[in-house]
N, C-alpha and C positions, 0 to 999 in steps of 0.2 A: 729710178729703176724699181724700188722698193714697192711703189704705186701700181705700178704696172705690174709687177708678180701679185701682189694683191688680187689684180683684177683675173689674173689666169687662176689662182686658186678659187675664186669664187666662183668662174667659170666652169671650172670643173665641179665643183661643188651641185650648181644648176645643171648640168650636163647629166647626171647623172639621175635627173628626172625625167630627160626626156628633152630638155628645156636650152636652146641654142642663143644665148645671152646678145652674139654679136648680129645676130637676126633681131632679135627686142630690139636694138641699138636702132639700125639701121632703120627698122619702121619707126620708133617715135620722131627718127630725126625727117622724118618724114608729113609728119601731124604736125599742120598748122594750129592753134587756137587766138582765137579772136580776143584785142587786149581792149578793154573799153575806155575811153577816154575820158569818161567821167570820173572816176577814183582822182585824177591830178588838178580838179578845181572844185570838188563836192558840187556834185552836177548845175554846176551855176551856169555855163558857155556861155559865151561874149552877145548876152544881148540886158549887160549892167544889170543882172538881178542878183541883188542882196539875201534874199531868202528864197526858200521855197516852197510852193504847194501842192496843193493833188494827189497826196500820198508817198510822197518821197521829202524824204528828209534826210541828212546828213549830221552826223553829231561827232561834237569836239573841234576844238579849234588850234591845233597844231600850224606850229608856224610854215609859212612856204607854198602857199595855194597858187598856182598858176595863175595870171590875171588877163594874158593877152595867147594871140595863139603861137607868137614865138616863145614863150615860155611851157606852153604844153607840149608843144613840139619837142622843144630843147629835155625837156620831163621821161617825155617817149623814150627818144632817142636814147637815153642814160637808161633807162630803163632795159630796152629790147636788148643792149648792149652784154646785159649781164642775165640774161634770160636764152638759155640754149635752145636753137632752132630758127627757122622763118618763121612768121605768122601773121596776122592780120589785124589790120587797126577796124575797132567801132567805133563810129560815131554816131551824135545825136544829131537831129535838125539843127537845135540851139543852137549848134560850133560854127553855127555858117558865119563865113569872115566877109562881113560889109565893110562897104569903104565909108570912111567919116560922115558923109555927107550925101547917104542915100538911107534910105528909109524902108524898111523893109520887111514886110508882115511875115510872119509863118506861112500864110496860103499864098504865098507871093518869092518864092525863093525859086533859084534857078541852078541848073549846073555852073554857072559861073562863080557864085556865091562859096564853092567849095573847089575853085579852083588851086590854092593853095594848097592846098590837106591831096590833090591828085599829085601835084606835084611833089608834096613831099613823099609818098606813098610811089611813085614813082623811081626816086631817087636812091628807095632803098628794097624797092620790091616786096614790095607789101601790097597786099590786097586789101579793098574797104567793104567794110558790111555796116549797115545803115538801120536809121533809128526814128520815124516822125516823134515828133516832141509833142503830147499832147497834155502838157501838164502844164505850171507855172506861168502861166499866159491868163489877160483878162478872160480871152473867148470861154477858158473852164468852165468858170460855172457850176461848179459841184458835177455835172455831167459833157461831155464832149461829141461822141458819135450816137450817141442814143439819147440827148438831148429831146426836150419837149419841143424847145426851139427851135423852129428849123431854119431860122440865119445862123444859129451857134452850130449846127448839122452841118451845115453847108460850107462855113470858116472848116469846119476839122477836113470836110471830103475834100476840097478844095487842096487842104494843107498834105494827104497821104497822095492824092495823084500826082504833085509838086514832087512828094517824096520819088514817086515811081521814077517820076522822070531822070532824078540825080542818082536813083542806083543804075538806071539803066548806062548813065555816065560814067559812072565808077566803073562799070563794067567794059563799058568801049574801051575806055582810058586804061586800064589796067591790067586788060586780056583775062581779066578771070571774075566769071559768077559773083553778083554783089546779093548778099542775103539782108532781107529786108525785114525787120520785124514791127511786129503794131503791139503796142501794148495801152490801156486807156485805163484812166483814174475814175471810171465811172460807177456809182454806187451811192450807199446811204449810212449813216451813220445810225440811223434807230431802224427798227424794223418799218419794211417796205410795203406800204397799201397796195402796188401793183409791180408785180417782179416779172409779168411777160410780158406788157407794153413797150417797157424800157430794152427788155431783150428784141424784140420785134424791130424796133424802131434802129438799134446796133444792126441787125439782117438786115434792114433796107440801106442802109449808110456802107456796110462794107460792098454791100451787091454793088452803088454808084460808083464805088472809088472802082473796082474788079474792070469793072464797062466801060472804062476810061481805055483797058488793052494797055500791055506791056507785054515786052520779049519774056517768055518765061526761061527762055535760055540762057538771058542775061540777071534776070532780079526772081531769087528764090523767097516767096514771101510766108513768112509765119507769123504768126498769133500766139499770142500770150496769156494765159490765164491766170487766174491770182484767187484767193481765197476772200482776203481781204485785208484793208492796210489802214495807216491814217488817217481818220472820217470816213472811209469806210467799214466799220468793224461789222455792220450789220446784212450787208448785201452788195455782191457784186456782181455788176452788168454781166462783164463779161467773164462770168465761171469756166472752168474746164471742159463742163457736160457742153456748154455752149460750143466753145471754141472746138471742141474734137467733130463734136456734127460738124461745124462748118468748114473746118479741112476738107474731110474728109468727102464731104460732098460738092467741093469746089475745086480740089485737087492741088488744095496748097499743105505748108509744113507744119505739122503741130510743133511749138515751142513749150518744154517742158520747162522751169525756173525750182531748183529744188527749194527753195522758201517761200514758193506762192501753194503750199498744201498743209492739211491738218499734222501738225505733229509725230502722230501715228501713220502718216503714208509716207512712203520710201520711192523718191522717183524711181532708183535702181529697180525698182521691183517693176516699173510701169513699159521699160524702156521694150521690151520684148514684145511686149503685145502690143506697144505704137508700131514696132520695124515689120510687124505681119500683117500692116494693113493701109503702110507707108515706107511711099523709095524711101523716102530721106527726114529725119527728125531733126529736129537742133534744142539745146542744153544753153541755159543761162546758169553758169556754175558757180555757187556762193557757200555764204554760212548763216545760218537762221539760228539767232540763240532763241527758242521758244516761238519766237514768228518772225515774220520777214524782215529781218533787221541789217541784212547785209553788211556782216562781218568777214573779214579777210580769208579765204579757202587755208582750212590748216589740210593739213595729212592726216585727215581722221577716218574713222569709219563709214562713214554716209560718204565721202568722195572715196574712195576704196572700192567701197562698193559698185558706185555708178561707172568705173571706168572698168573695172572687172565685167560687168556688165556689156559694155560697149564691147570689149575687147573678145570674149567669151560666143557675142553674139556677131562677129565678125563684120562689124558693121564700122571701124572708122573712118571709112568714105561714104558713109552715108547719112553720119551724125556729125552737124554743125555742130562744135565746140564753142562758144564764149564765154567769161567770163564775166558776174555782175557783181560787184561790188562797192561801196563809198567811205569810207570810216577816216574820217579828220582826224581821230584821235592820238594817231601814230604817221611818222612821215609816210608822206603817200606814195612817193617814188618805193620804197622797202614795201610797201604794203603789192606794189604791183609785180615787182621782184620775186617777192614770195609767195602771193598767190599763185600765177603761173607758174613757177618752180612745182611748188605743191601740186599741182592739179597734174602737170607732168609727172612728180612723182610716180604719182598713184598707175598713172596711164604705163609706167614701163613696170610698175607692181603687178600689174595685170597682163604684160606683157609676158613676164618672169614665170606667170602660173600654167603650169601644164592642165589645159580645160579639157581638151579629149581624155586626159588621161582621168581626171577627176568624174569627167562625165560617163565614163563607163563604168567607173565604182556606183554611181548610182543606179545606172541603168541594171546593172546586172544585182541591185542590192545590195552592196556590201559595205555598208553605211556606217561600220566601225573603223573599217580601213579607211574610207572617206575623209572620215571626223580628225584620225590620226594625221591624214596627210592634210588636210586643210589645216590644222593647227602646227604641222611642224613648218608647212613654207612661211609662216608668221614672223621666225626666225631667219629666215638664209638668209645672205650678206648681201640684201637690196642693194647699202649703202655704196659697196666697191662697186659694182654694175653702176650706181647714178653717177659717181666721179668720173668710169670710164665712159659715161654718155656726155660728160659734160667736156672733158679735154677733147673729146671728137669735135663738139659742138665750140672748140676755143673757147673759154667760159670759165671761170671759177667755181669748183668743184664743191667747195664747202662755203661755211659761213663768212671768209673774210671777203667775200665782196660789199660787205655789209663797211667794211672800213671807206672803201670808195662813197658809197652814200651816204656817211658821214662826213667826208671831207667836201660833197658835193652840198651836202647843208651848209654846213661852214662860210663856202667860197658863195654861193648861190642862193638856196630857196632864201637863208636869215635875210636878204639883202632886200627883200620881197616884201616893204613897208608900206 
């Protein structure tokens, strides 16, 4: 009972700005975000690779990586269980579950191939969003869709209209919209003798895959842009300037990633002038210590921001939420627990903030009062508000779900030789 007075005094507390808590409640428990399934084997998926390349890497080797897809599955499952809300699973191309004794290229995958992962996605009502894998593979090459080659051109297009076809599947199969993203390892490691033939040559490879035709009702498709990564530090294919033209002129989703930009830019700051010139955006939500290093979403200020943002600008049906993350170096079930927790946080942080109210302090100038009130909601008792959104959401409100993930190491991941 003590908990529950708790939450009426804090309720009151927020009420008195304006600000109706069990309304916040109600809509987060309302926002789905997208869990990625890569965190549970450091994006290895079952097609036996030991390492990986193309600009993605995983570092630390904590024990308990998933090996098969009953094991990621079973990962999921443990996971979503202590994570309040519905939400949706991502997957890569890579995850696709072949049978022993079939053979089966990336530009050669079929909706069958991820018939498993419908059915488990079924079984618990989850929705899938979707991933071509254009990295770790011989076809790379240092380049994939902007390729000089145009049999290494023709493997990747080959490989994303395959993709269209299995979001368009997720989407029959699961009655709801499968979001498709492309993102591509292409680029140079020293600087580049010729930076628009490579771009030019990405425009003619996305046009082929587009002309191939999909339901745009059913597979919402975005783009990724990146700064630059692993052997890439010097140039990449596909920049932002790139990818926002080519939304924007095609009628697909820009995909923001807060670690694929310079240090000094703040996606939160971008998200406003993407939603006045785009229905719908979508978020790869992470943690970049100094650059794209995809560490675990804590509760900090760069994710505070961006959901304040979303929230403020009244857009959470319009902005795809996923999360991208990898880090071996702590168990990864806790790592997917806490990320989503985190990111959630933030989103009912934002929910909490009275923006008209705020927003008229600056409009009318009064930017002392502003300062005051944006520094004292800093303080109010978030905390009581996320417990009482989590016993909604039957859920463990504080830290000891973390005992469960321990004892699931214990019985499980250690046994994972």
């Amino acid at each position: 009972m003590a908990a529950y007075s708790s939450y009426a005094v804090a309720r009151e507390r927020y009420a008195r700005l304006g600000v109706d808590t069990d309304h916040a409640i109600e809509r987060l428990l309302g926002v789905p975000l997208s869990l990625h399934c890569w965190q549970g084997d450091d994006v290895r998926g079952f097609e036996g690779k030991s390492s990986l390349d193309g600009g993605i890497q995983a570092t630390g080797n904590y024990p308990g990586a998933a090996r098969t897809p009953e094991e990621l599955m079973a990962d999921i499952d443990f996971a979503l269980a202590r994570i309040p809300g519905r939400h949706r699973l991502n997957l890569h191309a890579s995850y696709a579950v072949v049978e022993e004794d079939e053979c089966v290229d990336r530009d050669r995958l079929e909706p069958r191939h991820f018939r498993k992962w419908v059915d488990f996605a079924k079984a618990r009502g989850l929705g899938i969003d979707f991933n071509p894998t254009l990295f770790a593979h011989p076809m790379t090459r240092g380049m994939t869709l902007s390729s000089p080659d145009e049999s290494v051109r023709e493997f990747w297009i080959r490989h994303c209209i395959a993709c269209l076809r299995i979001s368009e599947y997720f989407a029959r199969e699961l009655g709801t919209p499968c979001h498709m993203n492309i993102w591509i390892p292409d680029g140079l490691k020293d600087i580049p003798a010729d930076r628009l033939y490579p771009r030019a040559r990405l425009l003619d490879s996305l046009d082929r895959i587009f002309a191939a035709g999909y339901d745009k009702n059913l597979v919402h498709v975005s783009l990724e842009p990146k700064v630059f990564g692993i052997g890439l530090e010097s140039y990449t294919v596909g920049s932002a300037e790139f990818y926002i033209g080519y939304v924007l002129t095609r009628g697909l989703i820009p995909l923001m990633d807060n670690g694929h930009y310079h240090p000094t830019e703040q996606v939160a700051d971008k998200i406003s002038s993407m939603l006045l010139f785009s229905d719908k955006i979508a978020l790869h939500i992470t943690r970049a210590v100094r650059w794209d290093s995809d560490h675990v979403v804590r509760f900090d200020d760069e994710v505070r921001d961006i959901a304040n943002e979303i929230v403020r600008c009244d857009a959470l049906d319009r902005v795809l939420c996923g999360l991208d993350f990898f880090d071996a170096s702590i168990n990864r079930v806790a790592a997917w627990i806490l990320g989503m927790r985190n990111f959630q946080k933030a989103l009912l942080y934002a929910l909490l903030t009275p923006h008209e109210r705020l927003a008229e302090l600056q409009n009318s100038g009064r930017f002392t009062e502003l300062m005051v009130l944006q520094e004292e909601l800093k303080t109010l008792p978030l905390g009581e508000i996320w417990a009482e959104f989590c016993r909604r959401a039957k859920v463990e409100p504080t830290e000891k779900w973390l005992d469960d993930v321990i004892k699931y190491e214990n019985e499980v991941l250690l046994l994972r030789k």
